[in-house]
N, C-alpha and C positions, 0 to 999 in steps of 0.2 A: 747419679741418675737413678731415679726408681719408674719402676712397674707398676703398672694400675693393671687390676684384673675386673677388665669389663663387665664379665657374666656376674661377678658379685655385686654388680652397682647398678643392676638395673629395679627401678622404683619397685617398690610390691603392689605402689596402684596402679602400674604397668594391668592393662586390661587383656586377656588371656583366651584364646578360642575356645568356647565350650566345647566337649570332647565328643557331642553329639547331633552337634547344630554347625554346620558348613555354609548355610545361608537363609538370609530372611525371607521369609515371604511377602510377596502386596499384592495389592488384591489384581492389580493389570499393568497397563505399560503406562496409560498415561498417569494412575494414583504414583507409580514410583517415580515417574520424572515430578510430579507434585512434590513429594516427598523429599526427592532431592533437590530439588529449587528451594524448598523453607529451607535445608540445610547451610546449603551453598551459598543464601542469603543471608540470612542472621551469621554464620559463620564473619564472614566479610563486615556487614553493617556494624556490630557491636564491637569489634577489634576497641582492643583498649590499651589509652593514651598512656602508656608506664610512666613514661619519664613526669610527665604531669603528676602524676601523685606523686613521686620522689620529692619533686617543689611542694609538693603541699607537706608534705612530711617534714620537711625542716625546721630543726631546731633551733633557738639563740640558744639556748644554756648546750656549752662544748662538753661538758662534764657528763651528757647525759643523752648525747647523740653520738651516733658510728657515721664515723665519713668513710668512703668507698675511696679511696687514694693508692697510686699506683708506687710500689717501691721497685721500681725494674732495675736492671743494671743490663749494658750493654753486653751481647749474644747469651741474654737468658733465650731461652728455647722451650717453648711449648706445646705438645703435641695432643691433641683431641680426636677423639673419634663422636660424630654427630648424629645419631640413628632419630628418622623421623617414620611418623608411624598416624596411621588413621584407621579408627575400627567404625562398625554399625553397631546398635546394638535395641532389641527388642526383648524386654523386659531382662529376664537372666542369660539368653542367649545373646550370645556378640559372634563376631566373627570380624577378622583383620581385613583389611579391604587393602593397604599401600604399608609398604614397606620398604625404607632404604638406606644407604649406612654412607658416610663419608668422612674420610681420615684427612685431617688437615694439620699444619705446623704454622704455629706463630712463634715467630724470630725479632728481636731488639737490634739492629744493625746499628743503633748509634742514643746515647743519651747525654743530654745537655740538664742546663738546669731550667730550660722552657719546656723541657718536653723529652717525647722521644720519638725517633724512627724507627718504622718496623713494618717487617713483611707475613704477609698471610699466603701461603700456600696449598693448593689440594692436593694433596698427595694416592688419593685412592678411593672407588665407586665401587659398591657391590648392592645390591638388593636383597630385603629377605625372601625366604622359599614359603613361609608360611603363609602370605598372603595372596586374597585372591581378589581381581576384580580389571574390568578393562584397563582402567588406570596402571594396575601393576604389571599387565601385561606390556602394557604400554615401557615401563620400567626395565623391565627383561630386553624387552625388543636393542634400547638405547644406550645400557649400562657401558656396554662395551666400547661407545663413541666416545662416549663421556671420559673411560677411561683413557683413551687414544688421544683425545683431545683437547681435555681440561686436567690431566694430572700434569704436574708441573706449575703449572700458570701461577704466576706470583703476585700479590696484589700486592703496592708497596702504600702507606698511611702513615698518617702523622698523626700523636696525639699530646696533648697540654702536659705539662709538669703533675696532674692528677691523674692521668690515663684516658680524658675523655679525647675521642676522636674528633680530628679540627681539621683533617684534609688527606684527600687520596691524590696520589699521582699518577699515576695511569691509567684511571677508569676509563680513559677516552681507548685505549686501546685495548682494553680486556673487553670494552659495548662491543667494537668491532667484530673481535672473538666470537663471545656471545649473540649477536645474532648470526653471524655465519655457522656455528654448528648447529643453532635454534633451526637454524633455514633447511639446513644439512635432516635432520631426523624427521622434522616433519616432511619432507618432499618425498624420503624415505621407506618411511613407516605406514601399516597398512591403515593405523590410528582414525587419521582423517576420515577414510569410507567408513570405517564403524560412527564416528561421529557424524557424519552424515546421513547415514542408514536411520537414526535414530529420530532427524528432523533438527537438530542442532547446525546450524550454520558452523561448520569448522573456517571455511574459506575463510569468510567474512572474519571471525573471530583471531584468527593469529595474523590476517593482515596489517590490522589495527593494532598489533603488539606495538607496543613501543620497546625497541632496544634497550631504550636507557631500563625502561621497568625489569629488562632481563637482568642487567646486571645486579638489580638489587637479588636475585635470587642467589648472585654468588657473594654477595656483603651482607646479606640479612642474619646468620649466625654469629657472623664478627662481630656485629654493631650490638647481638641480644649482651655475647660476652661483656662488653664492655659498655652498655647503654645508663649503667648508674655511676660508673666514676666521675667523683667530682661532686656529686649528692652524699646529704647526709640525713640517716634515718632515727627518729627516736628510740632508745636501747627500752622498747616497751612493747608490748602488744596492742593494737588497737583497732576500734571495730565502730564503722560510721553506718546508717542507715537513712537513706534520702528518699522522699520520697519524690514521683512522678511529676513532673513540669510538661509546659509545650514543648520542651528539645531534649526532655531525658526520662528513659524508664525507670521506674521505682531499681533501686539497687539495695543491697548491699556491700561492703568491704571490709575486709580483715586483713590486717599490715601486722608484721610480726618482725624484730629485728632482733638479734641475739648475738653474743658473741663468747665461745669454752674460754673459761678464764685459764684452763691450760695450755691448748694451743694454740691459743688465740686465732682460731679460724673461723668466722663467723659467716650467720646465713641471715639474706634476705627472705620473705615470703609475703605472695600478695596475692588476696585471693577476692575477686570481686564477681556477682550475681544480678544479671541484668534480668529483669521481669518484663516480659514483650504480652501482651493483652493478644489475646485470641482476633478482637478484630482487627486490629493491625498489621496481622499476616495476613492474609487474603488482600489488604487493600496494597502491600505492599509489593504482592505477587505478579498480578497484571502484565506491570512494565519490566517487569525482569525477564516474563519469558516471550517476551516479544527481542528482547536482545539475542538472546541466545538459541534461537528455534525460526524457522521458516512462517511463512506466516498462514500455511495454511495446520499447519501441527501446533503453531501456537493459539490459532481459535479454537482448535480442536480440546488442546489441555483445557485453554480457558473456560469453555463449556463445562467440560468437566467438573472446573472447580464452582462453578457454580451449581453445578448439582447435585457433588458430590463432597462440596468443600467441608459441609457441618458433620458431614458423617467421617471424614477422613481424620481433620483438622478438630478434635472435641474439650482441646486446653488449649491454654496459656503455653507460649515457652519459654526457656529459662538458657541461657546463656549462660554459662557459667567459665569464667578464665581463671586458669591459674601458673603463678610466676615461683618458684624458688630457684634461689643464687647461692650458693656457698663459693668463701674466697679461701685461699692461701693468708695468712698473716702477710705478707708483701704485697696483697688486692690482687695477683692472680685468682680468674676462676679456676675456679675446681669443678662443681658441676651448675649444670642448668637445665631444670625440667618446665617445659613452658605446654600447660596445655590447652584448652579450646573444646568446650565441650554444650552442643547445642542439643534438647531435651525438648521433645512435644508428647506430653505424657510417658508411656513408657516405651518409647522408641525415641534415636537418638543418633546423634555422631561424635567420636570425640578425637580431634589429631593433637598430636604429641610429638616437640621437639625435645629430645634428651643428649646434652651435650658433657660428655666427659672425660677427666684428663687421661693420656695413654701412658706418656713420656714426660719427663720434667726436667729441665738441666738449669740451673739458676746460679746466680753468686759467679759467674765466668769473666768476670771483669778483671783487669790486672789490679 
């Protein structure tokens, strides 16, 4: 069994508090909820379809593509720690807004030659100190329920003879879970009245949760883990440029696939640049904040943005995702940095999933 030493494996593009800027400025209350609506929108809108490029990335010639295949053996064991992280940031100053860390165990309890069985585990919740922002306060408040009440929890899954995942067995009873302590912290926590304070409908908005959507917030790192086994990438670098149509912004993409011819442990990378046109935001805006805001605060913003929108709002945004994978020679990951990073001149937001191994025990088969 080996040690992974986390603090040396965190990225260098890892974005860092300036040592004299605590927080942004705007110019009032309704320009930042502007400002956090482009975010919060394009965040969401532009999300991009991985697995799809994986399919386009395939190769006929075997000699000259990496295929992502699972070499497991029954009770390997692997343990991750998954710190996810969101900053602001206006021009050189940034500052950390969310911060939070989560140790999980994936276990092989049984392999055939269809596949395998195996359980996903949380084993532990903590927050970082360094961030600040309702959101994290929010984080602080619940850490501790989290801990009390989703350490343990086992998700058990099935996945093909290549590692992709083909089926969970108890999601019906983890949804269960999942919204009763979801139920549990919001009824809780003082959260709601700041969200309401501010003209944002809280009621209305976690009514309408669907349970099922919660549970994906406890499969959505599993599924990053393991989302390309079974796909296979060209052992090439490669860089496409499309432009705008009626259903897609001008992009670009850059696919990168390698693999050390020593230890054979090779990394995915995929980096793709959505170009959203200046009037696009504003038209887009409207019916966003009539979802999520009362409707006399959502005329209010919207005046705003009509008076205010050319002077606020004076580029283009830029969307920019980015994916890298590195595997174990056996298609275990090893790490996963997945970021998200939306850009309206020089102000910005960028969140960041960073998953990496702790623990490793492998080859435990008789």
């Amino acid at each position: 069994m080996k040690k992974h030493n986390l603090q040396e494996s965190v990225p260098a593009k890892t974005p860092q508090r300036s040592a004299t800027q605590n927080r942004i400025g705007l110019p009032n209350l309704y320009s930042t909820r502007l400002w956090a609506i482009c975010l919060i929108l394009f965040a969401s809108f532009t999300a991009l379809p991985y697995c799809n490029q994986a399919k386009a990335a395939t190769t006929e010639e075997e000699d000259s593509a990496l295929p992502i295949v699972a070499w497991f053996n029954e009770r390997d064991t692997m343990t991750y720690w998954i710190s996810e992280g969101s900053w602001k940031f206006e021009g050189t100053d940034t500052v950390k807004t969310l911060g939070a860390n989560t140790k999980v165990m994936i276990t092989v309890t049984d392999s055939t030659k269809e596949g395998y069985q195996m359980e996903y585990k949380f084993l532990k919740f903590s927050t970082d100190t360094d961030a600040e922002s309702e959101m994290q306060n929010f984080m602080q408040e619940t850490v501790q329920r989290l801990q009390d009440e989703i350490a343990g929890t086992t998700i058990r899954f099935r996945t093909d003879e290549l590692g992709k995942i083909i089926q969970y067995d108890n999601l019906e009873e983890v949804e269960k879970q999942a919204k009763r302590v979801f139920d549990g912290i919001i009824q809780e926590s003082s959260w709601m009245d700041k969200l309401n304070s501010t003209g944002i409908k809280a009621d209305e908005l976690f009514r309408n949760i669907d349970p099922s959507k919660l549970v994906q917030s406890y499969t959505e790192e599993l599924e990053m883990l393991f989302q390309y086994h079974g796909y296979q990438f060209p052992l090439k670098e490669t860089t496409l440029h499309e432009e705008a149509t009626d259903t897609k912004y001008e992009s670009d993409t850059y696919l990168s696939a390698t693999i050390d011819p020593e230890s054979y442990e090779y990394d995915i990378i995929i980096e793709i640049n959505n170009y959203i046109p200046r009037k696009d935001i504003k038209q887009l805006l409207g019916g966003f904040v009539d979802m999520l805001m009362d409707k006399e605060d959502a005329t209010t913003v919207k005046e705003d943005m009509d008076t205010g929108f050319d002077e606020q709002v004076t580029e283009d945004a830029v969307s920019k995702e980015f994916l890298h994978i590195k595997y174990f020679p056996d298609g275990w990951p090893q790490e996963v940095i997945s970021q998200q990073k939306i850009i309206i001149g020089n102000k910005g937001k960028m969140t960041q999933k960073y998953i990496t191994w702790d623990e490793r025990s492998v080859r435990n088969s008789d």
